[in-house]
C-alpha positions as a Python dict, from the first residue, in 0.01 Angstrom:
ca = {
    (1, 'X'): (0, 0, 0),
    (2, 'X'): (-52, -167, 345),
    (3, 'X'): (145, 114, 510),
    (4, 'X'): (-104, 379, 390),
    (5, 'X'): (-397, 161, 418),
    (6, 'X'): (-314, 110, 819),
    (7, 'X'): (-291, 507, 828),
    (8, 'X'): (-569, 648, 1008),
    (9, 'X'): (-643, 916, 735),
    (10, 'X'): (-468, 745, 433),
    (11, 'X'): (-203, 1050, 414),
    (12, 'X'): (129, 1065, 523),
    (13, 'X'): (416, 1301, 550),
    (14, 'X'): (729, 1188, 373),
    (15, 'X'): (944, 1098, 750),
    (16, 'X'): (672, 900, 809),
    (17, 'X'): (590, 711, 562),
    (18, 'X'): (1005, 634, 472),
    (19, 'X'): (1008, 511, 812),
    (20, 'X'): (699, 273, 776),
    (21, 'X'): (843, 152, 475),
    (22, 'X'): (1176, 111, 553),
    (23, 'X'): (1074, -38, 891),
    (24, 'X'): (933, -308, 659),
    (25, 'X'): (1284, -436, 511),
    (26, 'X'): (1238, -168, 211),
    (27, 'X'): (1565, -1, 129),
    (28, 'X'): (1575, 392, 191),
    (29, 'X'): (1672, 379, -251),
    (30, 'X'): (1436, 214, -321),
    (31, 'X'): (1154, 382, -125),
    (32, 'X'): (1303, 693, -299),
    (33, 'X'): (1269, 550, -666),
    (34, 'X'): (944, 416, -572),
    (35, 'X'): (866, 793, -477),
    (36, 'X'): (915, 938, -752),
    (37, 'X'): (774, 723, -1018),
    (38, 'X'): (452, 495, -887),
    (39, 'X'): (121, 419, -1065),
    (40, 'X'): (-37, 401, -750),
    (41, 'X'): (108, 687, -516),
    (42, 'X'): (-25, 1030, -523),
    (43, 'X'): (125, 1307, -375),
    (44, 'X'): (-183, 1508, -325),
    (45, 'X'): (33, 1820, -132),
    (46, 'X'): (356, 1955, -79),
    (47, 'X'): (532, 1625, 147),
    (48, 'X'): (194, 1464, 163),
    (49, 'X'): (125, 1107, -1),
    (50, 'X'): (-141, 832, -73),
    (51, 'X'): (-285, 586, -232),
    (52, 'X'): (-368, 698, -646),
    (53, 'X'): (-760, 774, -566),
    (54, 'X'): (-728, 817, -265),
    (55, 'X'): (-1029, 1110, -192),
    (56, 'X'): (-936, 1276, 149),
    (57, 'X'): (-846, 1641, 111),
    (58, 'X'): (-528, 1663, 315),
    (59, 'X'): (-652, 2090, 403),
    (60, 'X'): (-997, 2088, 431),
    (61, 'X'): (-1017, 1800, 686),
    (62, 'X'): (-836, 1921, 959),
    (63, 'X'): (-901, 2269, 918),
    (64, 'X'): (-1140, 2360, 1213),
    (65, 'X'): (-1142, 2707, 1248),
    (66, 'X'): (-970, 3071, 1092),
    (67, 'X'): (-1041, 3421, 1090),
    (68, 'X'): (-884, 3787, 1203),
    (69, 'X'): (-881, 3816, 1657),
    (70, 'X'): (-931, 4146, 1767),
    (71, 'X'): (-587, 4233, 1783),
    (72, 'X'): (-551, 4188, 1413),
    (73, 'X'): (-375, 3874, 1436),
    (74, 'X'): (-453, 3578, 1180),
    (75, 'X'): (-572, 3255, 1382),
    (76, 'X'): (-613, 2911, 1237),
    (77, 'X'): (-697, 2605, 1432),
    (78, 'X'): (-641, 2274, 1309),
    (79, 'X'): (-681, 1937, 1423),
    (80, 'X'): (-393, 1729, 1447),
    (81, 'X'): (-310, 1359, 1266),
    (82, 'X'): (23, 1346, 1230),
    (83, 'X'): (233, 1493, 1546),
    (84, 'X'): (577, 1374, 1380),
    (85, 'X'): (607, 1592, 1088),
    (86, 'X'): (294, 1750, 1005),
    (87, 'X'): (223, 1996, 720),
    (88, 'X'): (-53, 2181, 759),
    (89, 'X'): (-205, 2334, 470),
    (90, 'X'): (-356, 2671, 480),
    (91, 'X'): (-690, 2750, 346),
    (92, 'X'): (-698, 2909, 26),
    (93, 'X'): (-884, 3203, 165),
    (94, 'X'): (-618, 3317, 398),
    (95, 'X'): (-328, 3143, 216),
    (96, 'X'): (-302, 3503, 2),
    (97, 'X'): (-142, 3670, 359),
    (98, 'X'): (113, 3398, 458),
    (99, 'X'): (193, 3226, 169),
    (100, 'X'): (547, 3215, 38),
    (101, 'X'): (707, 3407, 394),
    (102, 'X'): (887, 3218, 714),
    (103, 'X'): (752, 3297, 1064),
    (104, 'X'): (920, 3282, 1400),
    (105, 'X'): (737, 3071, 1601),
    (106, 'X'): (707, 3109, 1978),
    (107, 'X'): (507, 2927, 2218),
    (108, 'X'): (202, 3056, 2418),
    (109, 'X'): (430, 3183, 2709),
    (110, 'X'): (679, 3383, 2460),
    (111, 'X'): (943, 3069, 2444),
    (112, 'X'): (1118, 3010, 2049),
    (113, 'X'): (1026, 2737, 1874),
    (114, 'X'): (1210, 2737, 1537),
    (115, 'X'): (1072, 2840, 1253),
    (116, 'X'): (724, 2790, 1084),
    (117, 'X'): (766, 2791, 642),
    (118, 'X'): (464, 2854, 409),
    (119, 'X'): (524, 2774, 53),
    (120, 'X'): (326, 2970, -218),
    (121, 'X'): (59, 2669, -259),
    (122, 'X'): (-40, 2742, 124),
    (123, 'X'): (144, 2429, 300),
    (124, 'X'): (307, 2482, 606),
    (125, 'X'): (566, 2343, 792),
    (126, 'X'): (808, 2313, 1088),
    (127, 'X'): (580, 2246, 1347),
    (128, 'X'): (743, 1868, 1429),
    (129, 'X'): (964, 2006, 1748),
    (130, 'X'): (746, 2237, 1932),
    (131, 'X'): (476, 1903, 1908),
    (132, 'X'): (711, 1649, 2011),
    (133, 'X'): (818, 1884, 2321),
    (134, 'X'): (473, 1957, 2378),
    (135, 'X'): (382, 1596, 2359),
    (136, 'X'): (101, 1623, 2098),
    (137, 'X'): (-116, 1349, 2034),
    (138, 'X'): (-328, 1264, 1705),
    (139, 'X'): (-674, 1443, 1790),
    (140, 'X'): (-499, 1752, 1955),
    (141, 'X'): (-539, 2120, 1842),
    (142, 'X'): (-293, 2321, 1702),
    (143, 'X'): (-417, 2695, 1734),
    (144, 'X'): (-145, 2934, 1523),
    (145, 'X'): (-159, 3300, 1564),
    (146, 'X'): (24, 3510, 1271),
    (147, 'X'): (136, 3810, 1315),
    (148, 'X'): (164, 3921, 1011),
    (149, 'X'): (348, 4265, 1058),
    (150, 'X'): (655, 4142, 1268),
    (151, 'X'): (645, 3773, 1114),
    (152, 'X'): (612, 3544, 1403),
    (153, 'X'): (363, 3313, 1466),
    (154, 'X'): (241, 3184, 1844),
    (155, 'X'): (120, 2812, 1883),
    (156, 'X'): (-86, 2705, 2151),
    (157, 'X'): (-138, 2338, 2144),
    (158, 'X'): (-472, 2211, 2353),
    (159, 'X'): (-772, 1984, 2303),
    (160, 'X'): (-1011, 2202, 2148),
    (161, 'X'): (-1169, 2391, 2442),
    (162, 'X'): (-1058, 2688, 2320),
    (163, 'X'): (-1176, 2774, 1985),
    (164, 'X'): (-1391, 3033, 1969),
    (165, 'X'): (-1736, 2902, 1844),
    (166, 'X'): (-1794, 3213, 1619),
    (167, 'X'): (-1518, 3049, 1386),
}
């Protein structure tokens, strides 16, 4: 309970809250057992967890901006809270064109950076190395451009000065 309680948003990724926990003096086990049957855990999203209650919508918070650029290219910008191992969930509106596929991801400037997974119920994932080598920081913006017709996805990581005010 305290771990989640110190969390800023009162969610956490699986890595991170194991970590917090184990970092504690719990045993890896029995953070697993405690996992997987809790009264007061909820697992509110694929690899997301809180506190039973807990009221925080782990999509609609962060979610800042989405829509179609002119180049027919899906764009979502999120803000960022968890830098290690984030899932991101996509809105339901435009979860219906990504959902269930993997996307090459590629930095702004055309670099790789591994590959980005959307399960069917619109979370997303593999975003953890291209943030740590970026350096992201809680607050940051995560911009992700899907291409939808050759699978990749471009990520542009800045603070926010970028988003198009027309959402």
């Amino acid at each position: 309970m305290e771990v989640l309680r110190s969390s800023s948003t009162g969610l956490m990724d699986r890595a991170e809250f194991e970590k917090a926990v184990t970092g504690r003096g719990v045993d890896a086990n029995t953070f697993s057992v405690f996992t997987t049957c809790s009264p007061i855990l909820d697992h509110p999203a694929l690899n997301v967890w809180c506190l039973r209650g807990h009221a925080t919508s782990p999509r609609r918070r962060r979610t800042l901006t989405y829509g179609w650029d002119e180049d027919g290219n899906l764009r979502l910008a999120v803000g960022l809270a968890n830098v290690n191992q984030p899932v991101i969930g996509i809105p339901a509106s435009i979860a219906r064109y990504v959902a269930g596929r993997q996307f090459r991801a590629k930095a702004q400037e055309g670099t790789t950076a591994g590959d980005i997974t959307v399960a069917e119920t619109g979370a997303s994932w593999g975003y953890g190395p291209y943030l740590r080598r970026r350096r992201a920081e809680p607050g940051d913006v995560l911009t992700l451009r899907f291409d939808l017709v050759s699978e990749d996805v471009t990520l542009l990581l800045d603070d926010g000065a970028l988003i198009d005010e027309t959402g």
